[in-house]
PLY file of the C-alpha trace (Angstrom):
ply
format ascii 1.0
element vertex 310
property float x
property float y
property float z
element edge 309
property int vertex1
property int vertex2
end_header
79.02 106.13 114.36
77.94 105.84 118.05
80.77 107.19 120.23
81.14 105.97 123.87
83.25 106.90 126.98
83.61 103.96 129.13
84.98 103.08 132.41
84.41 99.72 133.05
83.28 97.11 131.15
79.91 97.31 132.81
79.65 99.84 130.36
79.52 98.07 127.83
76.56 96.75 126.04
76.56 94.28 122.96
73.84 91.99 122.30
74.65 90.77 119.20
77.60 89.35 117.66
80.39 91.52 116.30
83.55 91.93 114.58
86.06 93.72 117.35
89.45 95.60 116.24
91.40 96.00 119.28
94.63 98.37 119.32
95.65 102.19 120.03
95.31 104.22 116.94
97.14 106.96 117.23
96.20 108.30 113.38
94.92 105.52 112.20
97.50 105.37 109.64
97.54 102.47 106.40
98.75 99.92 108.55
95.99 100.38 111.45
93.39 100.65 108.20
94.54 97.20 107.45
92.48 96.16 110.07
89.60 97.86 109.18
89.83 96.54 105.58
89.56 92.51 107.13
87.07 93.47 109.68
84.93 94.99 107.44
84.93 92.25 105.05
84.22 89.79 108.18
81.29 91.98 109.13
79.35 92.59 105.55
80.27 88.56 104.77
77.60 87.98 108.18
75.98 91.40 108.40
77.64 92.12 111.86
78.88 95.22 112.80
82.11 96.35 113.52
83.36 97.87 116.93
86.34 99.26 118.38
87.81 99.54 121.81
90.64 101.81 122.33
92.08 104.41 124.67
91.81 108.47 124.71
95.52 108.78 125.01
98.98 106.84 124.96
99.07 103.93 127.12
102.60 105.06 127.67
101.40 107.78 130.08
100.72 105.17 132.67
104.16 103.91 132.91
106.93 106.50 131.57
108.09 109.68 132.71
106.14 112.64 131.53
107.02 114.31 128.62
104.76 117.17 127.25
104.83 114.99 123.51
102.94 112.28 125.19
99.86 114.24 125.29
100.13 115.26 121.76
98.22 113.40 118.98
99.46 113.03 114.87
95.21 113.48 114.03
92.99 115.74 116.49
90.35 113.55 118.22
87.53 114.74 115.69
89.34 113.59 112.39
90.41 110.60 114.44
86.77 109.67 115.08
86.07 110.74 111.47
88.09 108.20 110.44
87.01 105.36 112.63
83.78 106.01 111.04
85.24 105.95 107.62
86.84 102.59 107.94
83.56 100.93 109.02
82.82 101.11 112.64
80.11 101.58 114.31
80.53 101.49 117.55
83.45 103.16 119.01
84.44 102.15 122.73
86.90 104.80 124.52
88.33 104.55 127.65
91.22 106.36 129.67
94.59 103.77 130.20
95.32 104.40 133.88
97.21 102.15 136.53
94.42 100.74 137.25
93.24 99.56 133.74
96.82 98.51 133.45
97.06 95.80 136.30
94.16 93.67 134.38
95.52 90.43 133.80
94.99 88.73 130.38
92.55 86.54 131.48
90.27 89.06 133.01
90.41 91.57 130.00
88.93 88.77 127.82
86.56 87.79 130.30
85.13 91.40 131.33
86.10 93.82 128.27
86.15 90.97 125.18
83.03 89.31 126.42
81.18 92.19 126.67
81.78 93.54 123.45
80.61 90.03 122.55
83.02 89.40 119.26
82.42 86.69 116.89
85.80 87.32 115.29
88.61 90.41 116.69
90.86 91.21 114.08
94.27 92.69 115.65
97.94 93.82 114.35
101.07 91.41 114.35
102.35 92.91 117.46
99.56 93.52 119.24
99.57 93.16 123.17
96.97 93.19 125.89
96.65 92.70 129.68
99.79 93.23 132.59
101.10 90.34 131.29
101.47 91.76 127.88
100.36 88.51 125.98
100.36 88.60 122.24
97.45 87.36 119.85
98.03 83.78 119.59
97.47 83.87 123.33
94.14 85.78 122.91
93.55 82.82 119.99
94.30 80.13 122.51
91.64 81.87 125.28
88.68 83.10 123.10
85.43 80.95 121.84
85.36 82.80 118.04
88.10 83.70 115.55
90.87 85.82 115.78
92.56 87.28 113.03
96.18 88.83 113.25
97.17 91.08 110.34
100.79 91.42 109.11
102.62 94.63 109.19
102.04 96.75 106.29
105.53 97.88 105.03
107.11 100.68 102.72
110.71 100.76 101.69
111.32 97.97 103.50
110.15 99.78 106.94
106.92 98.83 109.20
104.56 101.94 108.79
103.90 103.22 112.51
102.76 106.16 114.17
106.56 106.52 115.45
107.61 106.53 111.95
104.73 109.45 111.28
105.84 111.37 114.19
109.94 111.26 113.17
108.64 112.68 109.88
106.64 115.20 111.38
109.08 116.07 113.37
111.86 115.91 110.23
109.55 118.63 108.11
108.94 115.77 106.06
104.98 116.24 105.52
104.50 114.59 102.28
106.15 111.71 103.93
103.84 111.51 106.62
100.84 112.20 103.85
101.68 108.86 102.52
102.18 106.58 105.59
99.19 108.51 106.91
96.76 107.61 103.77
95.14 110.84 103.80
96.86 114.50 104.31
98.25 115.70 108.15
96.66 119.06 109.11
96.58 121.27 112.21
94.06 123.93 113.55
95.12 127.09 114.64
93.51 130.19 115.81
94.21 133.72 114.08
95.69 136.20 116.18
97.61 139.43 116.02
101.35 139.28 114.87
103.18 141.98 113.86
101.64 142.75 111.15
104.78 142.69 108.59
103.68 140.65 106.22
101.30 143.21 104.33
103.68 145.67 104.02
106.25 143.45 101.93
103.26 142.36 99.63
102.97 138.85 101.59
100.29 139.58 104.09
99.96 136.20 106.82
97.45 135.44 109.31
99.38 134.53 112.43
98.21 131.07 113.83
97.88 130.08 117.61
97.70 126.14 117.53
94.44 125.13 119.14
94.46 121.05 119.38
97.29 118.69 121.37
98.54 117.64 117.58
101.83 117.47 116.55
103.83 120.69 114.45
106.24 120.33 111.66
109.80 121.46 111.78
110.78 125.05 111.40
110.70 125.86 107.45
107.99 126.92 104.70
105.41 124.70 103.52
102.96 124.13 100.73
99.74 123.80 102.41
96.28 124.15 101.91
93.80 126.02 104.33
90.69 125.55 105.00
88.91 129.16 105.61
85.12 129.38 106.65
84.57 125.87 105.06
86.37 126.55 101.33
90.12 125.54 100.69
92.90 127.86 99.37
96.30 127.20 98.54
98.49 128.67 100.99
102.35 129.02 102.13
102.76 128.41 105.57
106.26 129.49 107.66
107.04 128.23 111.08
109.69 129.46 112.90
111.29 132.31 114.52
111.42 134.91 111.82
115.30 135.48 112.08
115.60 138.21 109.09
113.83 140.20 111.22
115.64 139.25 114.42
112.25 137.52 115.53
112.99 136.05 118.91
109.28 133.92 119.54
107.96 130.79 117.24
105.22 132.00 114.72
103.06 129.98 112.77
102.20 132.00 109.79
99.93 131.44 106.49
99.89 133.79 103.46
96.95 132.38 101.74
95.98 132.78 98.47
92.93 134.64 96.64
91.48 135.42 99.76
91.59 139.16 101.31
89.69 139.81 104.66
90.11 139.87 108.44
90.23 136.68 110.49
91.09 137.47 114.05
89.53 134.97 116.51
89.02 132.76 113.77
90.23 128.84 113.73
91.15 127.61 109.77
92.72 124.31 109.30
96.14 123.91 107.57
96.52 121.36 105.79
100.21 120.34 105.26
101.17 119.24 101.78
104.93 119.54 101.29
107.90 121.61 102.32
109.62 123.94 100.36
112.58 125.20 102.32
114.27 125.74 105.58
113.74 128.45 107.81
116.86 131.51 106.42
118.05 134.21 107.56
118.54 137.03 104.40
120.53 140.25 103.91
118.02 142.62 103.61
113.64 142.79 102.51
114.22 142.72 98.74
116.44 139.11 99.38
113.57 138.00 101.30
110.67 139.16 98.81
112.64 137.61 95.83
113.00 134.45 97.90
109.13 134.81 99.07
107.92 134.78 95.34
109.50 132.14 94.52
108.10 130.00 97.45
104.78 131.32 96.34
105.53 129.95 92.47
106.38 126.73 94.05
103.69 126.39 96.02
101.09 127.28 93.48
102.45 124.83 90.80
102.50 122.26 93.40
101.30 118.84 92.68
100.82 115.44 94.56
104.03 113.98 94.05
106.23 117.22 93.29
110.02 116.83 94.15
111.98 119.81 95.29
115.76 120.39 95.36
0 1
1 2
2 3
3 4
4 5
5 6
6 7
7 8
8 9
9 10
10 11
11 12
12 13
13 14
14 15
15 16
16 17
17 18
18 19
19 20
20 21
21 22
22 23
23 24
24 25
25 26
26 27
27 28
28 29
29 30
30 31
31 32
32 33
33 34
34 35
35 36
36 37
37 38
38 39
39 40
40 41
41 42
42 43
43 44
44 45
45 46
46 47
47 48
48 49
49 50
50 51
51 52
52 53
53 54
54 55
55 56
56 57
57 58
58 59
59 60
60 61
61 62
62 63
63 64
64 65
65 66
66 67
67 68
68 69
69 70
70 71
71 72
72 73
73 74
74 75
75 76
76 77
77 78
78 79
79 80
80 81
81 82
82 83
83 84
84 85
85 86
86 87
87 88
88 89
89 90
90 91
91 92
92 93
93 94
94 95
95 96
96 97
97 98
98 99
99 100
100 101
101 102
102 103
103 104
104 105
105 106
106 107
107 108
108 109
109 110
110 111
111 112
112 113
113 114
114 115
115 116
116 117
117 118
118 119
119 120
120 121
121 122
122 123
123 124
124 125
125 126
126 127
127 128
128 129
129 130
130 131
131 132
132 133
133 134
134 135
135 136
136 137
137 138
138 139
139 140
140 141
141 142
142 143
143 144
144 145
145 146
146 147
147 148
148 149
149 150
150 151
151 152
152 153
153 154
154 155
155 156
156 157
157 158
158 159
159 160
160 161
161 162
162 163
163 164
164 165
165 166
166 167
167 168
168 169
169 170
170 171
171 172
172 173
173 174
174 175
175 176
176 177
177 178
178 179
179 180
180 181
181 182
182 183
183 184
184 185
185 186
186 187
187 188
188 189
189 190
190 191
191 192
192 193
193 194
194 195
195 196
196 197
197 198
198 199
199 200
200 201
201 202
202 203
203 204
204 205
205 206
206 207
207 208
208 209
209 210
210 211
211 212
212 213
213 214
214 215
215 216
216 217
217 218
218 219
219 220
220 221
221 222
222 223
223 224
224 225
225 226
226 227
227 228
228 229
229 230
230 231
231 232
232 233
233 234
234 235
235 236
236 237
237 238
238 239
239 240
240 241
241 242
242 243
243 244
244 245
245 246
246 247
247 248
248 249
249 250
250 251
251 252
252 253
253 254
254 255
255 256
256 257
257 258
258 259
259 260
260 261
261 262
262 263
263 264
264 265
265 266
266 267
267 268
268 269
269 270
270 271
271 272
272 273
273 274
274 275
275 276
276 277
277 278
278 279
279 280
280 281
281 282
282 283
283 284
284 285
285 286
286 287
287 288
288 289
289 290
290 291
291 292
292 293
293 294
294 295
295 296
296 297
297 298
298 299
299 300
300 301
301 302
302 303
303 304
304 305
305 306
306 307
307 308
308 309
């Protein structure tokens, strides 16, 4: 997939027709996918290719008060792109939404940014909107030459699966829940750095984990996760939170993976977040905690897609 940073539409260069998916995909969840499912279909039906325009970060930074979760993204900008190129497109068009960009009427976005990217048909989602005027699809179908196509919102348990809905879970602990609005599994980077070294004397040794991308963290509690270590996957535990047993005042992100044994300061691994296990508690005393810690470990090692905990 071709990646380019635009910023104007003089940027742009299509010759030949295309299939356009227009929209900010924050995660590119199932429902954004949808779209990627029609255009794809569109494009092999006529052997065009499919291209995106979207934005490097939330349009919502333009017109809100600043709030440090604005800049933070559900899939790192790498995996984002990966997935852009998994769902079919070839060209991907980025561009930063500033005031500016913002005041373009309707009319003019079709006329500069559509036209150049010289659609035959744009597929967008149900509540898609576009240009100061913040007109809706069947405007865009009234105003363009091809087809548009406006895909219905994708739905489980009778809710509209968004990237708000992603981030609530997130933010709830509730990773499995995000796995499956997501379509694929959430994961985080972080870069291994000296703690207080605890772990390995309590049997549970844990590399301590800087986060390294603008990406969203779960709630405090212990996780099943997988990590991703010099390019091979383990099953891992994963705590976040303050370490109160040990009247730990700072936030830790810590892994205890399993079958591996080595250093890995100044390394990055991925952790891949699978399903939590508990909430963050406070015990009497180490052997409470080790009997608790086992027990985690048991839980996440017999963990399967689909496993309910009480």
């Amino acid at each position: 997939m071709d990646i380019q940073q635009i910023e104007t539409y003089q940027d742009i260069h299509e010759s030949k027709p295309t299939v356009l998916v227009l929209g900010y995909f924050d995660g590119l969840h199932r429902g954004h996918k949808s779209l990627f499912d029609k255009a794809q279909t569109l494009a092999q039906a006529e052997g065009l290719d499919v291209v995106s325009f979207t934005f490097n970060e939330s349009p919502k930074l333009a017109f809100v008060k600043y709030q440090p979760d604005l800049l933070l993204h559900i899939t790192r900008p790498d995996l984002r792109y990966q997935k852009f190129a998994e769902y079919g497109v070839k060209r991907l068009y980025l561009t930063d939404f500033t005031t500016t960009f913002s005041k373009i009427s309707s009319d003019d976005f079709i006329a500069s940014f559509i036209g150049k990217l010289n659609p035959k048909y744009i597929v967008v989602g149900f509540d898609y909107k576009f240009g100061h005027n913040r007109t809706d699809s069947d405007y865009l179908r009234r105003n363009f030459a091809g087809t548009v196509y406006t895909m219905p919102k994708l739905q489980e348990a009778g809710r509209k699966i968004s990237s708000t809905w992603i981030r609530e879970a997130i933010h709830a602990g509730e990773v499995a829940q995000a796995n499956r609005l997501l379509g694929y599994q959430f994961s985080t980077r972080g870069m291994v750095v000296h703690g207080d070294a605890r772990g390995r004397t309590i049997g549970f040794p844990t590399a301590n984990l800087a986060p390294i991308d603008r990406t969203f963290i779960p709630a405090d509690g212990v996780y099943v996760t997988d990590v991703v270590v010099r390019g091979n996957r383990y099953r891992s535990m994963t705590s976040i939170g303050k370490n109160v047993t040990f009247g730990g005042k700072e936030m830790r992100l810590e892994v205890n993976i399993f079958g591996f044994d080595g250093e890995l300061y100044g390394e990055s691994l991925e952790i891949i977040w699978l399903d939590k296990i508990r909430n963050m508690e406070k015990f009497e005393g180490i052997e409470e905690l080790v009997d608790q810690l086992n027990h985690d470990k048991e839980i996440a090692l017999n963990w399967k897609k689909d496993s309910q905990f009480n």
